[in-house]
C-alpha positions as CSV (number, residue, x, y, z in Angstrom):
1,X,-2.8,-21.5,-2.0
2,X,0.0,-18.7,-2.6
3,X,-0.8,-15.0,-2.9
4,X,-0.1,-13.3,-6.4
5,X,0.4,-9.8,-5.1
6,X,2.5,-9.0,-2.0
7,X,1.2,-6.5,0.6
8,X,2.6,-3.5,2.2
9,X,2.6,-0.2,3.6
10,X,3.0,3.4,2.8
11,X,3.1,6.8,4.8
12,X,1.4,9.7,2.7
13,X,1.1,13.2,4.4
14,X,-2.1,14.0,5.2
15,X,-2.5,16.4,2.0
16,X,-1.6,13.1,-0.1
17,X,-3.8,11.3,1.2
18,X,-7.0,13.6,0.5
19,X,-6.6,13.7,-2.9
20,X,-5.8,10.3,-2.8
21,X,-9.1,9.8,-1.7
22,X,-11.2,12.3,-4.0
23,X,-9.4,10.5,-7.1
24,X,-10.6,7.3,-5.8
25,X,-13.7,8.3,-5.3
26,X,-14.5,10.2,-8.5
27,X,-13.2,7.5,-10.4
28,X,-14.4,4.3,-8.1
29,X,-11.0,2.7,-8.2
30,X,-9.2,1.1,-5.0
31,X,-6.2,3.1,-3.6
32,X,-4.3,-0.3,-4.6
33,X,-5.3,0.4,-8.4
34,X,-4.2,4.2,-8.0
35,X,-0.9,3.5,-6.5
36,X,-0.1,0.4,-9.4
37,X,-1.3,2.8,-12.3
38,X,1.1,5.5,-10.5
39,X,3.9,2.6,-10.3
40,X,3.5,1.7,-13.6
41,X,3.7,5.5,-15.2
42,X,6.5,6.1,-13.1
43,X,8.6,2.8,-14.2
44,X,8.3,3.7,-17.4
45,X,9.8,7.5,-17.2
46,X,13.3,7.8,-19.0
47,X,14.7,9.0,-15.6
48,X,13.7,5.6,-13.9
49,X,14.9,3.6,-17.0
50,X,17.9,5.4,-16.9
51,X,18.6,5.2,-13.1
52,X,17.8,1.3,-13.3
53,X,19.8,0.2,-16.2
């Protein structure tokens, strides 16, 4: 059986990585959801579309 989703890593100062944490937490979402949702916003800002097109 073949994944759907690809894994890897990611170094986040420590700072980051708190409030990475208490946004998880408060909202009871995985750090994988965050960091897709983040993804997702960011792919669709005008400066990425620009840069990418």
């Amino acid at each position: 059986m073949s994944r759907t989703t690809s894994i890897f890593s990611v170094s986040l100062p420590p700072e980051m990585l708190e409030e990475l944490e208490q946004v998880r937490k408060v909202e009871r979402r995985t750090r994988s959801e965050l960091i897709r949702e983040a993804l997702r916003r960011y792919f669709r800002t005008d400066a990425f579309t620009r840069s990418a097109g």
